[in-house]
PAFITI-60609 format. One record per residue (C-alpha): x, y, z. Coordinates in Angstrom, 1 decimal. Layout:
PAFITI-60609
+--------+--------+--------+
|      x |      y |      z |
+--------+--------+--------+
|      X |      Y |      Z |
...
+--------+--------+--------+
This chain:
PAFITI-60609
+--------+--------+--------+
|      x |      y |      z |
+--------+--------+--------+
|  -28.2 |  -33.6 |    5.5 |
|  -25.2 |  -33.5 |    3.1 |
|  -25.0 |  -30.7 |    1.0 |
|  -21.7 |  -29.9 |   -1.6 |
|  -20.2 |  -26.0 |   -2.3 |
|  -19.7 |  -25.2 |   -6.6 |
|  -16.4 |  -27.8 |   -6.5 |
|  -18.8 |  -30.9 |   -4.7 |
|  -16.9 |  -30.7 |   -1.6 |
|  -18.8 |  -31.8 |    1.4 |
|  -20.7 |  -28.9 |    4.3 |
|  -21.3 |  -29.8 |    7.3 |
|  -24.3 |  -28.1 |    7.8 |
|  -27.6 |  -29.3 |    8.3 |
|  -29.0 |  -26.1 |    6.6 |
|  -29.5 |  -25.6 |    2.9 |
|  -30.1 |  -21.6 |    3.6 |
|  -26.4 |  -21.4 |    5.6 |
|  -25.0 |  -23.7 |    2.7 |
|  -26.4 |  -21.2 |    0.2 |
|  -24.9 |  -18.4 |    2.1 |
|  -21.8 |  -19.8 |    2.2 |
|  -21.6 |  -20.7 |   -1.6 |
|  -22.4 |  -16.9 |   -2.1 |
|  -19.5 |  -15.8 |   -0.1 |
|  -17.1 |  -18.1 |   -1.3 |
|  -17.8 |  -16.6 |   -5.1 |
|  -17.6 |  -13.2 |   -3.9 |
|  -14.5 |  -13.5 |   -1.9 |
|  -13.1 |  -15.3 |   -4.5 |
|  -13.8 |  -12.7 |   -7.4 |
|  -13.3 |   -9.7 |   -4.6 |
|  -16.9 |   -8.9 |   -4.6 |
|  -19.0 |   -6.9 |   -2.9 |
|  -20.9 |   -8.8 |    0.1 |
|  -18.4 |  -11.8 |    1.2 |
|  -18.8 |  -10.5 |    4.8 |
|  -22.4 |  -10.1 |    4.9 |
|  -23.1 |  -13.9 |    2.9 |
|  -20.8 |  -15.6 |    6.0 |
|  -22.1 |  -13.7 |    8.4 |
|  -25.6 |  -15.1 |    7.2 |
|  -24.6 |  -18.5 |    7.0 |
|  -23.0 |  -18.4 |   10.4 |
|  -27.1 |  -16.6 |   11.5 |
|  -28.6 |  -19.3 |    9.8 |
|  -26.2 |  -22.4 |   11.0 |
|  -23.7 |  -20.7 |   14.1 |
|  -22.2 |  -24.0 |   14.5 |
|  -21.1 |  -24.2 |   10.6 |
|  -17.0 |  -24.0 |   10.8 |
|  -16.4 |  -22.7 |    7.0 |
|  -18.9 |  -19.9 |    8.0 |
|  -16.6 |  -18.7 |   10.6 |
|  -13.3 |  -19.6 |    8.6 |
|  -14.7 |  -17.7 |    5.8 |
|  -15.7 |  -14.7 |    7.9 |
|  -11.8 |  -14.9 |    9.1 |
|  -10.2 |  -14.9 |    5.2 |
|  -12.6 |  -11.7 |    4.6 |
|  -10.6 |  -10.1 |    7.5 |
|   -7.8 |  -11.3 |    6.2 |
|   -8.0 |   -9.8 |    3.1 |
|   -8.8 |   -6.5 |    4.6 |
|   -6.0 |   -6.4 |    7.6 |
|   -8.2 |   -7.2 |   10.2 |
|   -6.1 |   -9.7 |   12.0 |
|   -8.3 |   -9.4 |   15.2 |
|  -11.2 |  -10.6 |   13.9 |
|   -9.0 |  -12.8 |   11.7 |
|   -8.0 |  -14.9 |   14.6 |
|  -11.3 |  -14.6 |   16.3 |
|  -13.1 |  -16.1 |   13.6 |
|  -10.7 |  -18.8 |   13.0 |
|  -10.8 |  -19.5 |   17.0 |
|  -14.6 |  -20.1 |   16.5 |
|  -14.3 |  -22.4 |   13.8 |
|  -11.4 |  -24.4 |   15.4 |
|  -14.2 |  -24.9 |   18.5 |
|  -16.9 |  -26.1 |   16.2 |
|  -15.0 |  -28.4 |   13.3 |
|  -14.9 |  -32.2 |   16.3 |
|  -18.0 |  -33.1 |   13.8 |
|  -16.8 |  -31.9 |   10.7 |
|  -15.2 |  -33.4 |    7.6 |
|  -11.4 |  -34.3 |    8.0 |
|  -11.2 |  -31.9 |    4.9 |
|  -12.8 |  -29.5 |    6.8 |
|  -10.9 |  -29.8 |    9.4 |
|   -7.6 |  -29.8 |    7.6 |
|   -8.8 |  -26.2 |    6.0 |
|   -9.4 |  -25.1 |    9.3 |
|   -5.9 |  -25.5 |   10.8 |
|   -4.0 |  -24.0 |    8.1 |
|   -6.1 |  -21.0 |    8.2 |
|   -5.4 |  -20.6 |   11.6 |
|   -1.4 |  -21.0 |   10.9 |
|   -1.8 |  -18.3 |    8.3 |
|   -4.3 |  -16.0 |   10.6 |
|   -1.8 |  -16.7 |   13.7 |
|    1.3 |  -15.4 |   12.0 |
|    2.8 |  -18.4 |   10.9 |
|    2.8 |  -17.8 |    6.8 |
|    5.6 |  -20.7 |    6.0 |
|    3.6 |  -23.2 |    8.3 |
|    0.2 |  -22.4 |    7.1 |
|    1.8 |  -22.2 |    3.3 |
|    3.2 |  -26.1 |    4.1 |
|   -0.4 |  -27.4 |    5.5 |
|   -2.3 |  -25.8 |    2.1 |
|    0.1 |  -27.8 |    0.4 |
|   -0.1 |  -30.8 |    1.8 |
|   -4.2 |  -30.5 |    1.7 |
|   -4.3 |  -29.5 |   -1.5 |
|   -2.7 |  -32.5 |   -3.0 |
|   -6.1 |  -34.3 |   -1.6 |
|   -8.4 |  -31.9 |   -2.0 |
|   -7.2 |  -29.8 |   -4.9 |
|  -10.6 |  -28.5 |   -5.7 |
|  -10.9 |  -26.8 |   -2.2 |
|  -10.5 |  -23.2 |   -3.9 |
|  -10.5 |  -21.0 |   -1.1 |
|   -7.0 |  -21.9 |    0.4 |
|   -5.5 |  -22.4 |   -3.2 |
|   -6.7 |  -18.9 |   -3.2 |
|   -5.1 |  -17.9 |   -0.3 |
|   -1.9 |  -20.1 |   -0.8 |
|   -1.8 |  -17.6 |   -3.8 |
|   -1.2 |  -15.0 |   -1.2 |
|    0.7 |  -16.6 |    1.3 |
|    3.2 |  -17.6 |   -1.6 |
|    3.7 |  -14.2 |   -2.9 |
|    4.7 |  -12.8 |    0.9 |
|    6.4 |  -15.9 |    1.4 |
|   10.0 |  -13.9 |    1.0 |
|   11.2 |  -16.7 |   -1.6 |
|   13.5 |  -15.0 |   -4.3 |
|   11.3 |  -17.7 |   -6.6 |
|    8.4 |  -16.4 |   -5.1 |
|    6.9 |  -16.3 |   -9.2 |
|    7.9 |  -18.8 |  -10.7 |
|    6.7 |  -21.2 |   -7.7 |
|    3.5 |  -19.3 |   -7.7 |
|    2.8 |  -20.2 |  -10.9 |
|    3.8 |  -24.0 |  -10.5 |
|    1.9 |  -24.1 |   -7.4 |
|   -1.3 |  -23.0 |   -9.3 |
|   -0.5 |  -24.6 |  -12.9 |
|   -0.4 |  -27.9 |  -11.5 |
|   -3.7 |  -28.1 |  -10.2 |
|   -5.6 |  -27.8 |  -13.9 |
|   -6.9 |  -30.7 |  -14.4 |
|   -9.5 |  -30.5 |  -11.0 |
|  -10.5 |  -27.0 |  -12.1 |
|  -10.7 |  -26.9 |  -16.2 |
|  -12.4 |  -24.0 |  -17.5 |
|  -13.7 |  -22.6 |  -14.3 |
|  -14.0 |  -18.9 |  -14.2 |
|  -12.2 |  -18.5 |  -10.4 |
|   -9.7 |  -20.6 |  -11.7 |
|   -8.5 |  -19.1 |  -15.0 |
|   -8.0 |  -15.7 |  -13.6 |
|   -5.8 |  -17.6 |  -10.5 |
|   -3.9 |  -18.6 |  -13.1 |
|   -3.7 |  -15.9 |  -15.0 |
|   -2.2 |  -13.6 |  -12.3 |
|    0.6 |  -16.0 |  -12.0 |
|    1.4 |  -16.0 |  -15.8 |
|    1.8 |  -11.6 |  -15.8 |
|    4.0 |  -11.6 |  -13.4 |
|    6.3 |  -14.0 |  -14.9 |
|    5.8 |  -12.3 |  -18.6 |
|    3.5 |  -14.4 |  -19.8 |
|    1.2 |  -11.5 |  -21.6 |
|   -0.9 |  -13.1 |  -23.9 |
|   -2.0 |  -16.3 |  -21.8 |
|   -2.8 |  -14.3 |  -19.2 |
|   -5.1 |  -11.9 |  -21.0 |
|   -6.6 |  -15.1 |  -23.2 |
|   -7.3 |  -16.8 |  -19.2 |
|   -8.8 |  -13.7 |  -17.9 |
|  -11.1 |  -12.4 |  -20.9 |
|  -12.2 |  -16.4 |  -20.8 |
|  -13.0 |  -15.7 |  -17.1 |
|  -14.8 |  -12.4 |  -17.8 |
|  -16.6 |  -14.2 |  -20.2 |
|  -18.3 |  -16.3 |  -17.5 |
|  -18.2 |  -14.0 |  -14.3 |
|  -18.4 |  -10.4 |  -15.7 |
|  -17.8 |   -9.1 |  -12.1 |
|  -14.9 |  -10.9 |  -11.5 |
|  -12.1 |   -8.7 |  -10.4 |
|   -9.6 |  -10.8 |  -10.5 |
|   -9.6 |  -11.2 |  -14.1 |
|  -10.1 |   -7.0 |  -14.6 |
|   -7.0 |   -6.5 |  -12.2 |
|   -4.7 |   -9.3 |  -14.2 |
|   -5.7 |   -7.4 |  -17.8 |
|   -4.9 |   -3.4 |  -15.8 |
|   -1.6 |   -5.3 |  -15.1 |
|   -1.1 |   -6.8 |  -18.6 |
|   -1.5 |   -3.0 |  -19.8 |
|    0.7 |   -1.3 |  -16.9 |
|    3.6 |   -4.0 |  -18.4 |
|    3.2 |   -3.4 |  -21.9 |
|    2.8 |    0.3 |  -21.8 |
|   -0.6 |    0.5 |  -23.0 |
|   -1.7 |    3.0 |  -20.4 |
|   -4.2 |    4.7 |  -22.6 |
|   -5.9 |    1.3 |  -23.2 |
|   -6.0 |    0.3 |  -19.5 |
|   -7.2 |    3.6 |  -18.3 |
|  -10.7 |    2.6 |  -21.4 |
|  -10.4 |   -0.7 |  -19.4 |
|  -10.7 |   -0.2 |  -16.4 |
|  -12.7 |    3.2 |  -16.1 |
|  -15.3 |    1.1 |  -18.4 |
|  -15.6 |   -2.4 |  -15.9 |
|  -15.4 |    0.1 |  -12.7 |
|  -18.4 |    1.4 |  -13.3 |
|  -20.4 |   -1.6 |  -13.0 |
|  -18.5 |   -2.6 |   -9.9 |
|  -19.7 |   -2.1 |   -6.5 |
|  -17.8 |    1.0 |   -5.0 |
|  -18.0 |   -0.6 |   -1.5 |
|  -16.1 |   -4.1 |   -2.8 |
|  -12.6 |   -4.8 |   -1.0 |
|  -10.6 |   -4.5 |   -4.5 |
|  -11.9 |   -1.3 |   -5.5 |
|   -9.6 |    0.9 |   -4.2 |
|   -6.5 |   -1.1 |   -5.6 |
|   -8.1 |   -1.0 |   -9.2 |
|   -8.2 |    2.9 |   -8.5 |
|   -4.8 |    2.6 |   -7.4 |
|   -4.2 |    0.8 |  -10.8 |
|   -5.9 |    3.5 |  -12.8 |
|   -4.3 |    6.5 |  -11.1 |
|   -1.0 |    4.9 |  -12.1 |
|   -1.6 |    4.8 |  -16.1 |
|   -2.7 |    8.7 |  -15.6 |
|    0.5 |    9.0 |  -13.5 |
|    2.1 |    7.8 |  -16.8 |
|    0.1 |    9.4 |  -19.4 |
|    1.8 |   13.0 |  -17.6 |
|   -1.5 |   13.7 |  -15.7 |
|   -1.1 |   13.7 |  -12.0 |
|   -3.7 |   16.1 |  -11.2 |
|   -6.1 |   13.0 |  -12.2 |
|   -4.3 |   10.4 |  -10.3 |
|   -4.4 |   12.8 |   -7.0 |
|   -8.1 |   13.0 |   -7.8 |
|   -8.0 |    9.6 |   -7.7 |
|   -7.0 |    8.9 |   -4.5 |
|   -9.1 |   11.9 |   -2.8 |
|  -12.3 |   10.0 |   -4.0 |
|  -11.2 |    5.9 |   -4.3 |
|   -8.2 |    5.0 |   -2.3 |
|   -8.2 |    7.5 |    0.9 |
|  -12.2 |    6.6 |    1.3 |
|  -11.9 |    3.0 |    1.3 |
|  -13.6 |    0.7 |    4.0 |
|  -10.2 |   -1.7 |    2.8 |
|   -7.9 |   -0.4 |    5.7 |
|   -5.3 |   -2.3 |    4.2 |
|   -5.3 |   -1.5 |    1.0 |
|   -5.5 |    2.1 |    1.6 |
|   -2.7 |    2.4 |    3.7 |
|   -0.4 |    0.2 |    1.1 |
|   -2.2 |    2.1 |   -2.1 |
|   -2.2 |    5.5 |   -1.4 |
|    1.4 |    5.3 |    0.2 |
|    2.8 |    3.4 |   -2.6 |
|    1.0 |    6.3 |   -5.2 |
|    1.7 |    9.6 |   -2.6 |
|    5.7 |    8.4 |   -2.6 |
|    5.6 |    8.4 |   -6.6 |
|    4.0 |   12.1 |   -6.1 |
|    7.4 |   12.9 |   -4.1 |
|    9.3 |   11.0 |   -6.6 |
|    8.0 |   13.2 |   -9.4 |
|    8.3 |   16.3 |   -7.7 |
|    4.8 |   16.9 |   -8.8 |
|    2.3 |   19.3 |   -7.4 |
|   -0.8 |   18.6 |   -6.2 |
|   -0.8 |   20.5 |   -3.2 |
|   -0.4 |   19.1 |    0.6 |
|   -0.3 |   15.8 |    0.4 |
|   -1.9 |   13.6 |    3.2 |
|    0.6 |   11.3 |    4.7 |
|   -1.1 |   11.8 |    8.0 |
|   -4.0 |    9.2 |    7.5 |
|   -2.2 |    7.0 |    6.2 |
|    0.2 |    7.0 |    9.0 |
|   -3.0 |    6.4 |   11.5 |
|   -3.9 |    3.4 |    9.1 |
|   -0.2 |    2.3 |    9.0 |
|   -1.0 |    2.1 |   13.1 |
|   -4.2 |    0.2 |   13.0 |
|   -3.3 |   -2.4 |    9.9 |
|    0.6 |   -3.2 |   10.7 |
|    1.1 |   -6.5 |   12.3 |
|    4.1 |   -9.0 |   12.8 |
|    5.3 |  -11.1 |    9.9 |
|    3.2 |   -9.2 |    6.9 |
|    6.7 |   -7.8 |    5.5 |
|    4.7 |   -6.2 |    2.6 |
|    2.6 |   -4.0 |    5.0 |
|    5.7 |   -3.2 |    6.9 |
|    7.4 |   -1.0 |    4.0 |
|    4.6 |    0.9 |    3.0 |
|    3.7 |    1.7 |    6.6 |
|    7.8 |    3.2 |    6.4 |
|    7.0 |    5.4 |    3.5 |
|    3.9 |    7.1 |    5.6 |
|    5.6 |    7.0 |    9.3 |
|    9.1 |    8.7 |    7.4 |
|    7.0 |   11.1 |    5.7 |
|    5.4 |   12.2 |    9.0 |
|    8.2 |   12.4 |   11.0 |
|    6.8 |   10.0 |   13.0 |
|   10.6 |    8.5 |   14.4 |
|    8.9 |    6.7 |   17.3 |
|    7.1 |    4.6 |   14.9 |
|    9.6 |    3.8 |   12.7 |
|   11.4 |    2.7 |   15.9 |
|    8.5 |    0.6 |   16.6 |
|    8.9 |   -0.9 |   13.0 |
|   12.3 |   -1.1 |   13.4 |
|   12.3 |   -2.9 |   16.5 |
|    9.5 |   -5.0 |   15.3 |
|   11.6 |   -6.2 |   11.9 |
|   15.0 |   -7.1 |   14.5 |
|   12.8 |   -9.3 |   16.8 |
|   11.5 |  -11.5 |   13.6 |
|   14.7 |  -11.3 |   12.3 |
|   16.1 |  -13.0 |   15.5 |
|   13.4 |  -15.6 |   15.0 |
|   14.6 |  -16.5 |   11.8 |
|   12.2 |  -14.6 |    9.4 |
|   13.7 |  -15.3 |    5.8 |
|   13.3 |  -11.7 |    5.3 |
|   12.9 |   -9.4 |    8.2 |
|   16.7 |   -8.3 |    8.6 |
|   18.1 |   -9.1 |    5.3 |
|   15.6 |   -7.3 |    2.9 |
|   13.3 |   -5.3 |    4.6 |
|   15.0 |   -3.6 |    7.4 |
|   17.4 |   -2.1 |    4.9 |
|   14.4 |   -0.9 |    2.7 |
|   13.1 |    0.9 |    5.5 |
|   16.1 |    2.1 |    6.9 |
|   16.6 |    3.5 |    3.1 |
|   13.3 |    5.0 |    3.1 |
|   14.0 |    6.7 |    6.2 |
|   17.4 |    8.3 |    5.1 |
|   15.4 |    9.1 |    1.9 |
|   13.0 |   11.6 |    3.3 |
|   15.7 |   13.3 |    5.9 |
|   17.6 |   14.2 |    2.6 |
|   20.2 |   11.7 |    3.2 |
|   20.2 |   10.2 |   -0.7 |
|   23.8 |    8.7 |   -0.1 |
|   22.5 |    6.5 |    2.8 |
|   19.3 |    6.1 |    1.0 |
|   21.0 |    4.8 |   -2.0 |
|   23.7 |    2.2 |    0.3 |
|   20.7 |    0.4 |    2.4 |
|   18.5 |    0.0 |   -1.3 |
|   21.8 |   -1.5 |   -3.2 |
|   22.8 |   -3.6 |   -0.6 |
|   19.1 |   -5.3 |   -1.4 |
|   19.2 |   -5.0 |   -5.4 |
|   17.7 |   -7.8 |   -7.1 |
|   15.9 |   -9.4 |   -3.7 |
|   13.4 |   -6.9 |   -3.4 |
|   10.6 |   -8.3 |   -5.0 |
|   11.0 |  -11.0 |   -1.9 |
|    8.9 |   -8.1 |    0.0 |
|    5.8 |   -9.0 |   -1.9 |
|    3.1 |   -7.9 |   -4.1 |
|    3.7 |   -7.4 |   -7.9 |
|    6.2 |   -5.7 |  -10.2 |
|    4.1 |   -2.5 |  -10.3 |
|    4.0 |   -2.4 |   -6.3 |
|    8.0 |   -3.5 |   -5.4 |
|    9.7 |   -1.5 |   -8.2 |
|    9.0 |    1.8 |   -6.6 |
|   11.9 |    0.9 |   -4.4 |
|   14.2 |    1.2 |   -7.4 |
|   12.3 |    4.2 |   -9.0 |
|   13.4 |    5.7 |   -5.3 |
|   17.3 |    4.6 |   -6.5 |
|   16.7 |    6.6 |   -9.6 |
|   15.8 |    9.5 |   -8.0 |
|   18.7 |    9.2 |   -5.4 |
|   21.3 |    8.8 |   -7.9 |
|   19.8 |   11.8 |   -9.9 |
|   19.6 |   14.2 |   -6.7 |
|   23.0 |   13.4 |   -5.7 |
|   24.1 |   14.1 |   -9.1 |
|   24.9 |   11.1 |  -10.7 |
|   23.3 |   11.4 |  -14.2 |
|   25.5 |    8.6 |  -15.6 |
|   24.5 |    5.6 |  -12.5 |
|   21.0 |    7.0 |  -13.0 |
|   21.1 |    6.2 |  -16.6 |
|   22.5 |    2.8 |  -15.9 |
|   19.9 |    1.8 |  -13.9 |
|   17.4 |    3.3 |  -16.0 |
|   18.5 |    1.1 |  -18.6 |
|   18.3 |   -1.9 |  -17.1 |
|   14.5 |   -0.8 |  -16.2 |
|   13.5 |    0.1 |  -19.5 |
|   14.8 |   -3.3 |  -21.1 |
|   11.4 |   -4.8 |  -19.9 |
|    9.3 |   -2.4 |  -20.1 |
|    9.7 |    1.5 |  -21.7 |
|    8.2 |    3.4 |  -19.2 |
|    7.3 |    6.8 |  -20.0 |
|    7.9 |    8.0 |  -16.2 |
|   11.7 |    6.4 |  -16.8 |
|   11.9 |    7.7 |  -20.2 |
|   11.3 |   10.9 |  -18.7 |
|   14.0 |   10.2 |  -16.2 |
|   16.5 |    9.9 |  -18.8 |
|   16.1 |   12.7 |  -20.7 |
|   16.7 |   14.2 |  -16.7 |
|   19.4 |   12.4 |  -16.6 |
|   21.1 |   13.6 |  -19.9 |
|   20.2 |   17.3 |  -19.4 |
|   22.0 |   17.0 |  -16.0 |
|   25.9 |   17.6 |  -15.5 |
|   27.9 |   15.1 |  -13.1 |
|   28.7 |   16.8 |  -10.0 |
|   32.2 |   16.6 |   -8.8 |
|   33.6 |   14.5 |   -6.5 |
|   34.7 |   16.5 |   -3.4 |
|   38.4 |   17.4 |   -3.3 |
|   40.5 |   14.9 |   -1.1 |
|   43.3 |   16.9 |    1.2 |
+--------+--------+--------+
């Protein structure tokens, strides 16, 4: 029987019900829905020797930092794709690069496949990933020319246009990227993609009273147990963060980010928003570094450099020095192997992060300069990376440097006038240099 998924590509499957399984977890993975595990799992119940079953099931666990059952999904497809399509086939082996570690080589086989098979949306979804960790210091703008050029096999579908329009806000492109994703919305409501490119849209523009309507408005109708729900908290607890209201954001993350079944995203999320908490001086009372660290333990794995930073920010804040070490040790041996990034931008972040918390602010501030303008190579967007130079500001303000602070302040609010910054400078000015220590 030859069936097709939404973009007419070939299944090999001789059942309709696995092929229908599949097609549902292939939209709900690819608009972070509730249910992509559950739809694979059924297709592999109903067909156990369909390959995309398994090699779906393995980009769910992707997603959520499971690399375990990552690779032992992706080792079950390899053993059942000798009758499947050579497209197939080809999608199977660059997921297993990716799942096995190898980002760069698994990047480079996407590529390659996609130029055939450009409709095969799943790995241009994930080469959207891979590109963003890739450690390239074009990691944007290639990003968006990886996804732009692929247009004319998608046109106006709804997976595609937010794709697209998460490549356009990170390289300024505001409007097209909100025009793309309310188009998306338009024709999958429940597409969190397209919700998550407009919460950025409103983070960069400063219209945090807008995306907090947004987004507390399209979370409601959004399944609490979905992968992405946690980071869209994260999202909303930042705009209160910025509206001056961090008894909401902590609230936040007591009820959406620290409960999430997303291991992964917890960990990252509710560092990346309990460091800002620290940064602020805020209080919200004990804050709890300790699970995070536990999920730091269970999530971290070798090569995803992203993971690696914001598992430093909950192992410092711990005291947990054996493991940093671990880390540490971890970041050196890829180094040696020739990781683009390892040793030259993320060791120093969390070697920074690590003199940040022991008080250090001088050593803190050395290991985050010698990194300026390459730390976006770590991964993840604007909103998540620029915490390391918020960190700087804070440094420079604690060591009594009002005037370096301001510098740096201005070169953040040139793009974008945060009211957390502008709050900085008025710090900044109200604050008298200290003096520099009397040489003998």
């Amino acid at each position: 029987m030859s069936t097709t998924d939404r973009y007419g590509l070939p299944l090999s499957t001789s059942s309709a019900v696995a092929a229908e399984h599949y097609q549902a977890g292939m939209d709900r993975l690819l608009a972070y829905g509730y249910g992509a595990d559950q739809s694979f799992a059924a297709a592999v119940t109903a067909d156990g020797e369909f390959a995309l079953a398994h090699a779906g099931a393995a980009l769910v666990a992707l997603f959520q930092g499971d690399g375990a059952a990552a690779k032992a999904s992706v080792e079950r497809a390899r053993g059942l794709i000798g009758g499947a399509t050579r497209r197939e086939r080809q999608h199977v082996e660059a997921l297993a690069a990716v799942a096995g570690g190898e980002a760069a080589r698994g990047l480079a086989l996407i590529e390659e496949h996609v130029r055939e098979f450009p409709r095969d949306a799943l790995l241009v979804h994930q080469a959207g990933s891979t590109i963003g960790l890739g450690g390239r210091i074009d990691r944007e703008e290639l990003r968006a020319a990886f996804v732009e050029r692929l247009a004319p096999a998608y046109g106006d579908d709804w997976w595609y246009q937010s794709a697209l329009a998460f490549t356009y806000h990170e390289i300024g492109r505001y409007d097209e990227s909100r025009r793309l994703s309310e188009r998306s919305l338009a024709q999958y409501p429940g597409n969190a993609n397209a919700s998550h490119n407009i919460a950025h849209i409103c983070y960069e523009t400063v219209d945090n009273e807008g995306g907090i309507a947004m987004l507390t408005d399209w979370l409601d109708d959004y399944d609490r147990r979905a992968p992405f729900y946690c980071h869209l908290a994260w999202h909303l607890a930042l705009f209160e963060l910025q509206c001056g209201r961090p008894a909401r954001a902590f609230a936040i993350h007591e009820r959406d980010i620290a409960t999430s079944a997303n291991a992964r995203l917890a960990m990252i999320d509710g560092s990346a928003l309990l460091w800002r908490f620290e940064l602020d001086g805020v209080t919200v009372g004990p804050l709890p570094w300790r699970p995070l660290a536990d999920l730091a333990a269970r999530v971290t794995r070798p090569g995803f450099i992203f993971g690696d930073i914001h598992a430093a920010l909950a192992y410092a804040s711990v005291g947990d020095d054996r493991a940093l070490s671990a880390l540490i040790d971890g970041l050196r041996a890829l180094d040696a192997k020739g990781h683009p990034i390892a040793g030259t931008v993320a060791l120093p972040l969390v070697r920074g992060v690590a003199a940040f918390v022991a008080g250090d602010y001088a050593g803190a501030l050395a290991s985050f300069e010698s990194v300026d303008g390459q730390i976006h190579r770590v991964g993840g967007s604007h909103a998540q990376w620029e915490l390391f130079e918020e960190t700087m500001v804070v440094c420079h303000l604690r060591l009594g440097r009002p005037d370096d602070a301001t510098r740096l302040l201005r070169r953040r609010l040139a793009t974008r006038p945060s009211p957390r910054d502008l709050a900085w400078v008025s710090q900044a000015g109200s604050a008298a240099p200290r003096a520099a220590p009397r040489q003998p």
